[in-house]
N, C-alpha and C positions, 0 to 999 in steps of 0.2 A: 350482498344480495346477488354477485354475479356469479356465473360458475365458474369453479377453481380452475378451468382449462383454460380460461383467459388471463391468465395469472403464468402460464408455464414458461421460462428465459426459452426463445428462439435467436435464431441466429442473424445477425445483425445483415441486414440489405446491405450488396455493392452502391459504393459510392454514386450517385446519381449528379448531372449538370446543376447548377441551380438556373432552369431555365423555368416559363411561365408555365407551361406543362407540369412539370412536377410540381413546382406550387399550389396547384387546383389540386392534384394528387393529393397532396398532403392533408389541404385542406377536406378533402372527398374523405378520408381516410379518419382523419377526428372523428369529425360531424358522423362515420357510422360506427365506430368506436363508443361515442358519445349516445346516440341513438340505439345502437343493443344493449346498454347495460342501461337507459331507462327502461327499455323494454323488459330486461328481468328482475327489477326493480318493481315493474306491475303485477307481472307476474307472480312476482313472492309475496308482494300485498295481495291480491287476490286469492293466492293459497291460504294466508293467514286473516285473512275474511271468510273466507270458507269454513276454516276451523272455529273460530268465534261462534259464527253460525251455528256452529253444531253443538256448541257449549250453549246455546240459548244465550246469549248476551247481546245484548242489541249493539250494532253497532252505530259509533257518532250520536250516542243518546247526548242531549244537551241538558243544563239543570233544568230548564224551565221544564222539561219535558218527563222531570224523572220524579217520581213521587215516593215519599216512605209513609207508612206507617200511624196514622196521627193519636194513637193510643200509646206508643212507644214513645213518641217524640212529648204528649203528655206528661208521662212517665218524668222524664227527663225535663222538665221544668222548660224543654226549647219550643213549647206551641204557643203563641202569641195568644194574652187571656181577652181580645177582641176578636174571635176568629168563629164565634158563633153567629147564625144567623147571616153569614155574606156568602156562601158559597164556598168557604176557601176546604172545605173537607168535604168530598164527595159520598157520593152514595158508598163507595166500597170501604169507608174510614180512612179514605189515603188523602195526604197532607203534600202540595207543590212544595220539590224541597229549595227551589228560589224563596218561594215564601218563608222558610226556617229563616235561610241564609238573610235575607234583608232584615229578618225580624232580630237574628244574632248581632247584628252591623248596628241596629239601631241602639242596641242595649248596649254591644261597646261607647257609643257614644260619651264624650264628656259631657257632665250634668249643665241642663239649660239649652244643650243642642236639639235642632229639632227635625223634622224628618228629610229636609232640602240636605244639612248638614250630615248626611250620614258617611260613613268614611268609606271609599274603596279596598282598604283591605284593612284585618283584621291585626292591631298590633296589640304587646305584649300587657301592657297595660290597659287596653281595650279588653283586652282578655280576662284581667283580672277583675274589671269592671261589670263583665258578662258573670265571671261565675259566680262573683258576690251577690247577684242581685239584688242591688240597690238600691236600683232606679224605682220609682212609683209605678205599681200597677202591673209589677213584674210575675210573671206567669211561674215563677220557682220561688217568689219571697214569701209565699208560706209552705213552702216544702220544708220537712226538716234536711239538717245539712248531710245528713248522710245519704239524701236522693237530691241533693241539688248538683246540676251540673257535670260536675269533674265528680261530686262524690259515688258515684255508683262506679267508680273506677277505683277507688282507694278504700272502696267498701269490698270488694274483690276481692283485693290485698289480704285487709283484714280477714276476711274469711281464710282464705287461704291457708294463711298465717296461723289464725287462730283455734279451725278447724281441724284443718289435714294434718297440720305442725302438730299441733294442740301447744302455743305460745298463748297464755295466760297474758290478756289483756291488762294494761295498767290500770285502769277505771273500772269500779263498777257497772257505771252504768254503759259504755261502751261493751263489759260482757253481756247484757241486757240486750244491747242493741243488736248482736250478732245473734244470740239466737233466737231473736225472735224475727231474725230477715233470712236465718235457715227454715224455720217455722212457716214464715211465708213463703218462701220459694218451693216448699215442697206441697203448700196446699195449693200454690200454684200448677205443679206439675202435675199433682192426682186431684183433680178438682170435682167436688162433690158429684152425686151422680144421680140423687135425689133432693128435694126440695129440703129437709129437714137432718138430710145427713153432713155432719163436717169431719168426717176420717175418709173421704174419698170414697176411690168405685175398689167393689171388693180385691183384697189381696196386697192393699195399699199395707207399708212396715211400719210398723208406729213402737217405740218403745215406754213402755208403763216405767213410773218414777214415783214413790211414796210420797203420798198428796205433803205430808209433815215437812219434808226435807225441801219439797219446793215452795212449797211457803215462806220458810225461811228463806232458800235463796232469792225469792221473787221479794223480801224484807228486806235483804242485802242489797239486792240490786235496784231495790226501787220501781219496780215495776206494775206494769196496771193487769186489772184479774175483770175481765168482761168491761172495760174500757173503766173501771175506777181503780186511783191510785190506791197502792199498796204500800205496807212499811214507810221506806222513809220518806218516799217523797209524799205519803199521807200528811206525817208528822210534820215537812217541812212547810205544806198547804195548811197547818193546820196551828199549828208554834212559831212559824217563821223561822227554823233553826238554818243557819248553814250546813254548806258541805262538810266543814271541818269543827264543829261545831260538839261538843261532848257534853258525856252524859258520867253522875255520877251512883257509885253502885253501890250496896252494903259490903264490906268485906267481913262474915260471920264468924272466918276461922280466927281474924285479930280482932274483931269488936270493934275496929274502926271502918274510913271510910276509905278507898279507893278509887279516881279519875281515869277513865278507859276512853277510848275514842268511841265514834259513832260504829265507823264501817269494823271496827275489829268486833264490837261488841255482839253486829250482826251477822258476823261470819257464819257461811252454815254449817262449814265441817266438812268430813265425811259422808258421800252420798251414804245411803244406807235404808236399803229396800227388803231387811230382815222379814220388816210387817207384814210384807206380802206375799211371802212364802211359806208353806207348808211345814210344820219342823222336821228337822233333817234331809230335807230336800229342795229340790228348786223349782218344785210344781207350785204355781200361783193357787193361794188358798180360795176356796169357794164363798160365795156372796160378795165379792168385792166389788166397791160399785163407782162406776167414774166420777169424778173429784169431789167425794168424799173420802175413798181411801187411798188413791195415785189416780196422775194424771196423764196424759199422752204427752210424749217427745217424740219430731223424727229425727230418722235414723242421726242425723248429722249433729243437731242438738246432741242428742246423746253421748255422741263420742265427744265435744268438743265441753259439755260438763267434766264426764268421765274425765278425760287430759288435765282440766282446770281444778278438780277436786276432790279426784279420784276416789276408791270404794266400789258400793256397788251391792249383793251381785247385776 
């Protein structure tokens, strides 16, 4: 912090008496040695206070003083499910983020502990404590797990992964799960722009997908179609079948009978959006009418089908 000219070899001083004179000398000669390079020591902090300044950050914000978000922290299973009706979210929806923090500390807590007992720092199995949320009354134990905690960070991943790569998901229902939180994050981003519209405000990308072919894979994958189950997790709400659970099929070509799995059984195939085009060309045939002959994917959906099961056009 001081400047490099105080830094440069000069030439050593003639030997001096060691008498009391030069002792104070000496002593004079620290002490403002020591005294200008606190002084450019302030100086370079108040340069870089200045700059701060000008990036808008406040400086020496404390937590008690610094608030995020209480609809994100919502989000995130971190908002204490007692925090209605005391004041602790203010008129603008911001949440004290001391308030997270104590409410994090108390959920690390080992079970039976109570709020005198809460721990000064947050350790690793504290932590595992917290993301599981296990404790009673916890603000993410009815979150599903891919928005509890840690998960909207390995939900990320997977998208990434799953999407942009186009790496075909092990699970079904995990490829279920991915695109219908591309699904949402894009009605998040274009969000309606009238009361009864749900494709967003105009110019929003949506891709058409042959209502047939998404039935099946919404069969495959298990999926629900205006909040009621679909395919198999119908079946499983309705038979009790497991996951791994088979089904038996005629085999016409030998006259007998043949054991197939569930999930191969409902494979969908090949997209295949022939139906919806004009023959010999790629112009969408006229009268087609939303989900009764295709239905909207955005963009992201689409490519991360396409990757996983390619076809088309």
């Amino acid at each position: 912090l001081r400047d490099p000219t105080d830094f440069r070899p000069q030439a050593a001083p003639p030997p001096q008496s060691d008498s009391s004179a030069a002792k104070e000398g000496k002593r004079k000669s620290k002490k403002e040695r020591r005294d200008s390079g606190l002084q450019g020591s302030i100086s370079a902090d108040r340069k870089d206070d200045a700059a701060i300044s000008n990036l808008g950050i406040p400086i020496c914000e404390s937590v008690g003083s610094k608030s995020v978000d209480a609809t994100v922290a919502s989000l995130l299973g971190m908002l204490p499910h007692d925090l209605d009706g005391n004041g602790a979210v203010d008129e603008d929806g911001k949440v004290r983020l001391d308030t997270l923090i104590d409410y994090v500390l108390d959920e690390s807590a080992a079970a039976g502990a109570n709020g005198e007992e809460r721990p000064r720092a947050l350790s690793f199995s504290g932590f595992l404590r917290w993301q599981r949320a296990s404790r009673a009354g916890s603000a993410a134990a009815d979150l599903p797990s891919s928005q509890r905690r840690v998960g909207p960070f390995m939900l990320d991943l997977r998208l990434i992964a799953g999407i942009l790569f186009g790496v075909k998901p092990s699970s079904a229902d995990m490829e279920r799960m991915l695109v219908e939180e591309a699904t949402r994050r894009h009605k998040y981003r274009y969000p309606a722009t009238e009361p009864r519209s749900k494709r967003g405000p105009p110019g929003t990308s949506w891709y058409v997908m042959d209502v047939r072919w998404w039935m099946s894979w919404r069969d495959h994958t298990g999926g629900t179609l205006n909040g009621v189950p679909t395919g198999r997790r119908r079946r499983n709400m309705s038979f009790s079948l497991s996951d791994d659970a088979s089904t038996v099929s005629v085999d016409t070509s030998e006259g007998g009978f043949s054991e197939v799995g569930l999930d191969e059984a409902l494979t969908p195939g090949r997209i295949d959006n022939k139906a919806l085009l004009e023959p010999g060309g790629l112009a969408l045939r006229r009268g087609l009418k939303w989900h009764r002959d295709f239905e909207l994917v955005p963009p992201l959906a689409w490519h991360a089908l396409h990757a996983w099961h390619d076809g088309g056009p």
